[in-house]
mmCIF file of the C-alpha atoms, coordinates in Angstrom:
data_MODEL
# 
_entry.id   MODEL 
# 
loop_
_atom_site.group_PDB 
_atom_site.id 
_atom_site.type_symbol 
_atom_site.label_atom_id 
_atom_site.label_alt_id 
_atom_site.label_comp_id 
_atom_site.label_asym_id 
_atom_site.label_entity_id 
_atom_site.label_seq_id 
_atom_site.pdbx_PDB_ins_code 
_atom_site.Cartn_x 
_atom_site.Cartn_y 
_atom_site.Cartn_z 
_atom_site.occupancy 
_atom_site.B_iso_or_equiv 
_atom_site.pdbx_formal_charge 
_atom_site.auth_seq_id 
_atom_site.auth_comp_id 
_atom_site.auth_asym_id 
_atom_site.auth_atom_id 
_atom_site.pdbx_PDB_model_num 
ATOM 1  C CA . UNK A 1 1  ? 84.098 123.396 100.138 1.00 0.00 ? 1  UNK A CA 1 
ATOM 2  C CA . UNK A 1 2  ? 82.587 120.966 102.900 1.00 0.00 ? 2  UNK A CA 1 
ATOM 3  C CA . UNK A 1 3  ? 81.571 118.845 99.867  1.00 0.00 ? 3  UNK A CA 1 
ATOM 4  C CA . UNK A 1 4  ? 84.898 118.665 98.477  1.00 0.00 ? 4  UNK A CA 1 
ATOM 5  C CA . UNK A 1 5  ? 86.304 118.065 102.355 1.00 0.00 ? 5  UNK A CA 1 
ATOM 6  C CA . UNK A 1 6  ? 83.724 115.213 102.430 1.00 0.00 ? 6  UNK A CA 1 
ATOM 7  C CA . UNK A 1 7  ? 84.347 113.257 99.144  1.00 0.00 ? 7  UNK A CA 1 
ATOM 8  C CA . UNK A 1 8  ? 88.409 113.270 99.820  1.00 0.00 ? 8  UNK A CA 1 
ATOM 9  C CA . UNK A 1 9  ? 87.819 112.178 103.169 1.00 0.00 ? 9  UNK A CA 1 
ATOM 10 C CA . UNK A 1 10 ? 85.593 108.942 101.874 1.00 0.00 ? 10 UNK A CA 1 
ATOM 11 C CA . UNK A 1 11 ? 87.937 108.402 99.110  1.00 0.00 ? 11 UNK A CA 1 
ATOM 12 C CA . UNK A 1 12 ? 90.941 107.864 101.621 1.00 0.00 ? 12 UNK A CA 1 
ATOM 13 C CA . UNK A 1 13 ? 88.834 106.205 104.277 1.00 0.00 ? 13 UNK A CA 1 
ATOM 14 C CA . UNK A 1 14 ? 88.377 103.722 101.225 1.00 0.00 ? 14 UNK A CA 1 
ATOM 15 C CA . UNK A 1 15 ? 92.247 103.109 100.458 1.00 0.00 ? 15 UNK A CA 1 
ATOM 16 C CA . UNK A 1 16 ? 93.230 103.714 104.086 1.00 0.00 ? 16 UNK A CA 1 
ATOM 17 C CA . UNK A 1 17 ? 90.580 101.752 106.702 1.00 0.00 ? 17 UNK A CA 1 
ATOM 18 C CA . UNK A 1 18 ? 92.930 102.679 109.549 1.00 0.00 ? 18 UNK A CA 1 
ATOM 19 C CA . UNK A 1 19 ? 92.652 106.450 108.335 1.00 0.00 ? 19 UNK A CA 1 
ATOM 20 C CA . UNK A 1 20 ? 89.168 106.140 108.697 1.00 0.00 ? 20 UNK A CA 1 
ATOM 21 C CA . UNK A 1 21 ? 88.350 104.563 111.830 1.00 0.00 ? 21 UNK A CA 1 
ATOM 22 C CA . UNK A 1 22 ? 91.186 107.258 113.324 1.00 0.00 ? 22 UNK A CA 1 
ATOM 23 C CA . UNK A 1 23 ? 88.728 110.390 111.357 1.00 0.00 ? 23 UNK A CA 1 
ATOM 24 C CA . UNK A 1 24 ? 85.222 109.033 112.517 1.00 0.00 ? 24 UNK A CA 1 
ATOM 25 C CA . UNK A 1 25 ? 86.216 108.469 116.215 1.00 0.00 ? 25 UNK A CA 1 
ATOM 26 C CA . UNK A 1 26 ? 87.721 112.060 115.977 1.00 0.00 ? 26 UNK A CA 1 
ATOM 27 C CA . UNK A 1 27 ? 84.404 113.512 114.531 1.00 0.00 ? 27 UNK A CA 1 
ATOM 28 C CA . UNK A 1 28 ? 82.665 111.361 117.498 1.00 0.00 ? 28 UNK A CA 1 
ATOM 29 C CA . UNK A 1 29 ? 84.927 112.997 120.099 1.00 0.00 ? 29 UNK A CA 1 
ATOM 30 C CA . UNK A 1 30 ? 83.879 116.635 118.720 1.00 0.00 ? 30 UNK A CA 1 
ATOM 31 C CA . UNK A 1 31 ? 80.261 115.958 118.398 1.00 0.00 ? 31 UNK A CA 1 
ATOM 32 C CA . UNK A 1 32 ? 80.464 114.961 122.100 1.00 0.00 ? 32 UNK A CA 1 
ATOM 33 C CA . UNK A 1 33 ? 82.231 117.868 123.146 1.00 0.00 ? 33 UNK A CA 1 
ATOM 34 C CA . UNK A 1 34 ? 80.477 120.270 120.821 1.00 0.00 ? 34 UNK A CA 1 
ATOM 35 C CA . UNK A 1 35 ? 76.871 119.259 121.819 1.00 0.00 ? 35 UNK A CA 1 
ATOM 36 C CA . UNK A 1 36 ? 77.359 119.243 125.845 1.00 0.00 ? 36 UNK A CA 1 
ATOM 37 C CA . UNK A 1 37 ? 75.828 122.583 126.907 1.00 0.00 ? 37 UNK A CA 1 
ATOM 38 C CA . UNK A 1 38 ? 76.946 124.422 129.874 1.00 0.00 ? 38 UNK A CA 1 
ATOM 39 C CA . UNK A 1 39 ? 76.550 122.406 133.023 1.00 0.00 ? 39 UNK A CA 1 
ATOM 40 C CA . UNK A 1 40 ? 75.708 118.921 131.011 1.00 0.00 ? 40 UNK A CA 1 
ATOM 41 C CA . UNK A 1 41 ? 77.702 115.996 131.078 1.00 0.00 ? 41 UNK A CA 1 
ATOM 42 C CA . UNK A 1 42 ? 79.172 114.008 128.680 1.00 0.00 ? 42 UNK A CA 1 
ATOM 43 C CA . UNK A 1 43 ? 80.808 110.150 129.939 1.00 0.00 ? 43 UNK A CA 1 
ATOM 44 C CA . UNK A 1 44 ? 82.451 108.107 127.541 1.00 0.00 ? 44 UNK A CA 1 
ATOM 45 C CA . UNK A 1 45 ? 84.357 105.552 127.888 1.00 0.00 ? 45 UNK A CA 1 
ATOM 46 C CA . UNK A 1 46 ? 86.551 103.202 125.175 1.00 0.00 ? 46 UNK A CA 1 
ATOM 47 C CA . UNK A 1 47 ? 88.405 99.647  125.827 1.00 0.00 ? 47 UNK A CA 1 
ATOM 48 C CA . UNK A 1 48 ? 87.084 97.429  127.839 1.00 0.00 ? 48 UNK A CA 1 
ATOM 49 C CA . UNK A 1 49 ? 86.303 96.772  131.707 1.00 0.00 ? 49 UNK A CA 1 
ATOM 50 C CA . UNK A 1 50 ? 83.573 94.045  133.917 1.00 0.00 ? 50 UNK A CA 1 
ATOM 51 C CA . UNK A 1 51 ? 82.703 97.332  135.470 1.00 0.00 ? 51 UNK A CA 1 
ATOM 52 C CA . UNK A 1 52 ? 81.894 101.394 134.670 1.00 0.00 ? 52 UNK A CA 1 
ATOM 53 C CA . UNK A 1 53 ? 80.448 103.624 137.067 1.00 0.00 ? 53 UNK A CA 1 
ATOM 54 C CA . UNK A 1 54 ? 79.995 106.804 135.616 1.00 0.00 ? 54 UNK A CA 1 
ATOM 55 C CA . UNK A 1 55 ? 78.134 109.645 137.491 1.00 0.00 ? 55 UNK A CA 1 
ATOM 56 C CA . UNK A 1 56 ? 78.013 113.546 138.133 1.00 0.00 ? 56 UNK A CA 1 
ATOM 57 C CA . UNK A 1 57 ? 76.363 114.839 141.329 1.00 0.00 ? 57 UNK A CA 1 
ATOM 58 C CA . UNK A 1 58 ? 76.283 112.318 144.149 1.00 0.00 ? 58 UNK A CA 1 
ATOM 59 C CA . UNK A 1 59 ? 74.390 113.488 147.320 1.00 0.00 ? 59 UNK A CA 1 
ATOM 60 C CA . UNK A 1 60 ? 74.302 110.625 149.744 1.00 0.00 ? 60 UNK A CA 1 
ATOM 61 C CA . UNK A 1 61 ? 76.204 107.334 150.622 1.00 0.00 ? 61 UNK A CA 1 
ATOM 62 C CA . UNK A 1 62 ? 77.688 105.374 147.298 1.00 0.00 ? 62 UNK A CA 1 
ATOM 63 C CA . UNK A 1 63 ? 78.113 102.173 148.134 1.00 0.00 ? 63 UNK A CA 1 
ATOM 64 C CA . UNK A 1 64 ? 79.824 99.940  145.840 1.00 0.00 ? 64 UNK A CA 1 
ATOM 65 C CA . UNK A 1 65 ? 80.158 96.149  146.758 1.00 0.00 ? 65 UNK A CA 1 
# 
């Protein structure tokens, strides 16, 4: 079954590029999610910015200039 899944999924990634882009940032966003384990962290962040500050515990001053 997964093979089947697979080979229909490249065939219309091949007629439909937007179709594809749209399933392989999907399967990015639930490898993320699926592979954080309890108490991890996961930061991601799409578009773009100058800056990213991207943290989880902070104990302390944060200074940011």
């Amino acid at each position: 079954m997964s093979e089947a899944l697979a080979g229909a999924l490249q065939r219309t990634s091949l007629e439909d590029p937007d179709f594809g882009a749209e399933v392989r940032a999907l399967w990015q966003q639930v490898r993320i999610e699926t592979t954080v384990d309890h108490g991890g962290v996961s930061n991601t962040f799409h578009g773009q910015a100058d800056k990213i500050v991207q943290l989880r515990d902070l104990h302390g001053d944060l200074n940011i200039s």
